[in-house]
N, C-alpha and C positions, 0 to 999 in steps of 0.2 A: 711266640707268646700271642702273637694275633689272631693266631686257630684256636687256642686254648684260653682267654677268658672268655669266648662266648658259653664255653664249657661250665666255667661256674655259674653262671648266670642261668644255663637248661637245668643243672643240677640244683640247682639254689644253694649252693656252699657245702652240703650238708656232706657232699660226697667230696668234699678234698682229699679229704687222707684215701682215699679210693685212689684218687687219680695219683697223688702222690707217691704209694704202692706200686701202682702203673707204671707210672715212670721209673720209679728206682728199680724194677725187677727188670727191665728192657734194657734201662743203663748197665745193669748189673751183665746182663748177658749178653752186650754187646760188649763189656768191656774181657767177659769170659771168653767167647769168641774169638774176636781181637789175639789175648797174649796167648791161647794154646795154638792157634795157627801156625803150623811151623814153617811149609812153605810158601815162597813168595814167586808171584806169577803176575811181571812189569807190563801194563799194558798201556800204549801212547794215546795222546791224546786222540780224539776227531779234529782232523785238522782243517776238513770242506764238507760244512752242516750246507746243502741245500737248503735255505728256508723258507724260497718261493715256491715248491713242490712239496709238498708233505701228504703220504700216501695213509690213509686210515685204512685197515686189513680188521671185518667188524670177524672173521672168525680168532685172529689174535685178540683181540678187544672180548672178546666173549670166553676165551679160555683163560686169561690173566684175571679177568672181573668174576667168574665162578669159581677159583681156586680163591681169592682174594674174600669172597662169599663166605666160600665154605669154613675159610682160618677164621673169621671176625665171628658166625655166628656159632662156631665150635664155642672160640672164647666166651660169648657172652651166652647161649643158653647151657650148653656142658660144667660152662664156668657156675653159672647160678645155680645148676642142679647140683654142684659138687662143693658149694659154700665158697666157690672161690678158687678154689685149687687147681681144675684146669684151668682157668683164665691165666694165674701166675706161670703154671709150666708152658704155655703157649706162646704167652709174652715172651719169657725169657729162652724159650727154643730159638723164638725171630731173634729177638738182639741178638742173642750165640751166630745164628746166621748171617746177619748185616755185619757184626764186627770180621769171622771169619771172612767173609768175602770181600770186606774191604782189606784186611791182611794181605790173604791171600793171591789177590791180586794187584795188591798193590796200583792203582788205580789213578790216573792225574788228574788234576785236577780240574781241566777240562773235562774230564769223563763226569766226574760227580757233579758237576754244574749241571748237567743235562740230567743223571739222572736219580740229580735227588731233589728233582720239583713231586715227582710225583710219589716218592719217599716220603712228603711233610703230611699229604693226603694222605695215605694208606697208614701210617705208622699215627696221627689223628683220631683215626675211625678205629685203629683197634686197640686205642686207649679209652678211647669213647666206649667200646665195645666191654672190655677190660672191668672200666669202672660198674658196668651193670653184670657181669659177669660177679663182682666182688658182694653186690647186694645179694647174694643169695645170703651171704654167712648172719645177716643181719633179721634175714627173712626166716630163718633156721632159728633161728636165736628165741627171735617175736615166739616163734609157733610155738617153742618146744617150754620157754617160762610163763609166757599169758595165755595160752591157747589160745590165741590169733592170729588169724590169717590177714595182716598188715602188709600188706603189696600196691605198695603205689607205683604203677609203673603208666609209664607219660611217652607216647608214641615216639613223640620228639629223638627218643634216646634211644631207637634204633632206625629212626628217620634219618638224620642226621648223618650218620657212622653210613648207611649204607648212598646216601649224595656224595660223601666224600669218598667211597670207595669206585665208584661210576667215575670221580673226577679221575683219581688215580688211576683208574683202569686205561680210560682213553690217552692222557699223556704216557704213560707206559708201554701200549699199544701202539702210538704214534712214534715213541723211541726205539722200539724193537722193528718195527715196519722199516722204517728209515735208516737204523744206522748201526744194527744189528747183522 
């Protein structure tokens, strides 16, 4: 919750049920994920984190953050031009992902300690992403009943979404260099 009310505050409220949408179609598709998984692949904890060595590798760091580019700005400009619709089937492709592969691997919980800091970041940015991906249906709406071209769009809300994907990126890249 402390990534997400600065969220209403950039969007001024107006976009809750945006973000709300957001959430529940990611809920939704990790909970899809999740129960079709069928099989299970047990993998133990890390049991010797080095933490006084931490090796940054910037071409891992650069191929996690343009794949992680490419998903967020699908969602939010594809999402807008399409009134929303790929924004929801993108969202809910990832949750179908994250739930499968936590199934699937059945994961300890040491594992998910590490690596779902940089989960809170990435899965952040592409609700952030999401919710303006969702404004298209609104902007569609404006043009096609008033004949107006009503687009308020505020830097901030793809500023944002993309510092939080950089954060993700680097803890990501830091977890895959090290202990991968």
């Amino acid at each position: 919750m402390l990534l997400i009310s600065p969220l209403f505050h950039m969007y001024r409220l107006k976009n809750t049920s945006a973000l709300l949408i957001c959430c529940f179609v990611i809920i939704c598709g990790y909970t899809l994920g999740y129960f079709l998984s069928d099989t299970a692949i047990f993998l133990h904890g890390i049991k010797n984190i080095p933490s006084s060595v931490l090796t940054f590798k910037i071409e891992v760091f650069c191929n996690i953050f343009f794949k992680n580019l490419l998903v967020g700005l699908s969602i939010a400009i594809i999402g807008f031009l399409t009134s929303g619709f790929a924004a929801i089937i993108i969202l809910f492709w990832n949750g179908m992902m994250i739930g499968s592969f936590l199934k699937t691997y059945q994961i300890s919980d040491s594992i998910i300690h590490y690596f779902a800091y940089h989960g809170i970041f990435e899965i952040t940015a592409f609700l952030c992403l999401g919710m303006f991906g969702l404004q298209g249906i609104s902007f569609y709406v404006n043009l096609f009943r008033n004949n107006k071209y009503d687009l308020i769009f505020q830097k901030e809300q793809l500023i944002y979404p993309f510092i939080l994907l950089i954060i993700a990126g680097i803890i990501e890249s830091l977890l895959i260099s090290n202990f991968v």
